[in-house]
C-alpha positions, 0 to 999 in steps of 0.5 A, a space after each residue: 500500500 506505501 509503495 502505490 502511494 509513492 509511486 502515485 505522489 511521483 506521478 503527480 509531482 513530474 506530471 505538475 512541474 512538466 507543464 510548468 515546465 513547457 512555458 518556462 526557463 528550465 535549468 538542469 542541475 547534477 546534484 551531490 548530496 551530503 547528510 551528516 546527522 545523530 542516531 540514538 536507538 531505543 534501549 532498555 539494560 539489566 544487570 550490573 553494570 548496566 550497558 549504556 549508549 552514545 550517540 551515533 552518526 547517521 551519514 546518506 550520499 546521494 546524486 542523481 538529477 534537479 529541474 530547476 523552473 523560472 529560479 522558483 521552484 523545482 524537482 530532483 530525482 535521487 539514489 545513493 546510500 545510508 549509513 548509521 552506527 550505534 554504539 554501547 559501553 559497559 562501564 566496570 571497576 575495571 576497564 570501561 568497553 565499547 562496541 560500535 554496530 554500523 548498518 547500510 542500506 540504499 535509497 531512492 527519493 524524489 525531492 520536491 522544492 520551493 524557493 523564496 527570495 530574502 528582502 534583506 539579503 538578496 544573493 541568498 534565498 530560502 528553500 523549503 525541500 521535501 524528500 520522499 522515497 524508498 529504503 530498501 533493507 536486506 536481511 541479515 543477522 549476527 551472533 558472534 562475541 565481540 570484546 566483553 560483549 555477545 552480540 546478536 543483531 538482526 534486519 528484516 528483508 524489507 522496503 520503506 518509505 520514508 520522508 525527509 522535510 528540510 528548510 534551509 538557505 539556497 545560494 544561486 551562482 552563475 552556474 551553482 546552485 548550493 543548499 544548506 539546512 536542516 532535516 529529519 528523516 523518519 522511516 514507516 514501518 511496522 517492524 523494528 528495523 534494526 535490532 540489537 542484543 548484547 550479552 556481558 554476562 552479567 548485563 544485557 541490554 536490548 536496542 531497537 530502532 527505525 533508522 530515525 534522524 536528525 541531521 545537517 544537509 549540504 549540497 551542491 549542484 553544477 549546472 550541466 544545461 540549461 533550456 535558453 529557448 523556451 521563453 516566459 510568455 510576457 505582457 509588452 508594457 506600452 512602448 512610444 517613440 519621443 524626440 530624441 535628447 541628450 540628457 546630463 547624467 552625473 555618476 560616482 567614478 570609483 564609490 569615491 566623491 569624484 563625479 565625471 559627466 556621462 558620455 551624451 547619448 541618444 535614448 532609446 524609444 521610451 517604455 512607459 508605466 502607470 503604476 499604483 504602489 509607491 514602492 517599487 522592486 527592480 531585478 536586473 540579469 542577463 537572460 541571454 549569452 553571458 558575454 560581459 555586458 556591463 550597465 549603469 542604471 539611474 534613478 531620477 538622476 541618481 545613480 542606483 547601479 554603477 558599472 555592473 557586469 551582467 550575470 544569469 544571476 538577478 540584482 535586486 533593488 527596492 525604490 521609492 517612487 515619487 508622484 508623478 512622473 520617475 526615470 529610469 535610465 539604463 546606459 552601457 557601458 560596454 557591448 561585451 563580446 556580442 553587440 549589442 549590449 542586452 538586460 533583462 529587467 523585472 520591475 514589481 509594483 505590488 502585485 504587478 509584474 512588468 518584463 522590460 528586455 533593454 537594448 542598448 549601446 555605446 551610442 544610445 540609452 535605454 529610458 522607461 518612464 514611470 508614472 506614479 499615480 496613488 
């Protein structure tokens, strides 16, 4: 019954991110997945001196592939390994022993993911993962003396499911994309996965467990493609042409209080917004070839993004804006290695969302208009 359930929660996940999929940037992802975490089993000792338990280490690798759609959402397929060991000490006048038991077992997941920009920090995301899957155990057993001790240790022949939730920060490079958090993976299952007996003589001491964790996760994940021809369908904001000008920019040379007149350019045909919020949200990047073109963006005559190279990764800037009319300019400052110069902006007024995709050059700027209007 677990593994129809599993197998029908796939099916539904891969079904929802393929159609989202079909209308969206797509980028593919080769993660490798570390876990690193501490087991304790259940146990119950009798006899003097009692056998006692420390705690143990919980370590899972895996690897496989993660769809990651418009930087917000996605889906990894995984399989790897597990490894837990528990260990037991039997304290006496004389000598103090110790007896470790190590357990493997494999896995495959599916790991479901969304992701949540941070206003305060821009260049780090939270990332809510929710793994599922299946453990697959093979029979064994053991009965042998080990030290002071007599072990007899059994696992059943048998497959769980099992989830593992985690929430932690995601970090988006140009072609990386790492996570590190917090999860806990909890097995389901009727039957003790794991059991233990151990035999001193005059102490025994009987420890069960499921396989149950609390651990840290640390993954990081190449990009090995990414989708570039598959475009988000957008709404084109009103565009109109105006009279060519040649406007005096004044910008910051080096972060330092020396300022240098900007080289007089034409404007590019204007885009012009009515906008309703007083706050406004700018994300930046380049949605195209990664070539080396660098912009500088004014706000109302201030400079708000001075010589910056655009990457696949977003900027993101919060404005105010004032009644009536605001300018945004964007000027290049260079063409990169293909001309011409290309940024993607994304401009966010409350619940609005405007795409402008600029291009400029050495000769022109990029104007947008916006019209505040409470």
């Amino acid at each position: 019954m677990h593994l129809k359930s599993f197998l029908f929660f796939i099916a539904v996940v891969s079904s929802t991110l393929t159609v989202q999929a079909q209308s969206a940037a797509v980028r593919y992802f080769i993660p490798i997945h570390f876990n690193l975490g501490a087991t304790l089993a259940n146990i119950s000792s009798s006899g003097t001196p009692r056998i006692n338990q420390k705690i143990g280490t919980a370590v899972s690798l895996s690897s496989g592939l993660m769809i990651r759609v418009k930087d917000r959402a996605g889906l990894a397929l995984e399989g790897g390994v597990n490894y837990q060991d528990y260990t037991f000490t039997l304290v006496s006048p004389i000598a103090a022993t110790e007896y470790s038991l190590g357990k493997y077992d494999f896995k495959a997941a599916i790991r479901p993911f969304v992701i949540f920009p941070l206003k305060n920090n821009p260049h780090s995301k939270l990332a809510l993962n929710f793994t599922t899957g299946l453990q697959f155990h093979h029979a064994a057993s053991m009965a042998e003396p080990k030290s002071f001790f007599f072990v007899n240790a059994n696992v059943p022949n048998t497959t769980t499911p099992f989830i593992a939730p985690e929430i932690g920060l995601v970090k988006t490079g140009r072609r990386m994309h790492i996570d590190i958090g917090v999860t806990y993976m909890y097995n389901f299952s009727n039957v003790d996965l794991l059991t233990i007996k151990l035999n001193s003589g005059k102490s025994e001491a009987t420890a069960t467990t499921n396989l149950n964790y609390l651990g840290l996760v640390l993954r990081f994940s190449p990009e090995v493609w990414r989708n570039r021809t598959v475009k988000p369908k957008i709404i084109k904001p009103e565009r109109r042409k105006e009279s060519r000008s040649k406007p005096e920019i004044v910008r910051s040379e080096n972060e330092q209080n020396t300022t240098v007149e900007a080289k007089l350019k034409a404007d590019r045909q204007q885009v012009k917004l009515d906008l309703k919020q007083e706050k406004l949200i700018v994300e930046v990047w380049d949605n195209s070839n990664i070539d080396g073109d660098s912009i500088s963006v004014y706000f109302n005559g201030e400079p708000i993004l001075l010589s910056h190279g655009l990457t696949a990764q977003k900027e993101r800037i919060e404005l105010t804006l004032k009644l009536g009319e605001n300018t945004l300019l964007v000027e290049a400052l260079n063409e990169g290695s293909i001309s011409p110069n290309t940024a993607a902006f994304m401009l966010r007024n409350g619940r609005q969302k405007y795409p402008v995709n600029t291009i400029t050059s050495k000769r022109q700027n990029e104007r947008i208009i916006l019209n505040y209007t409470p």
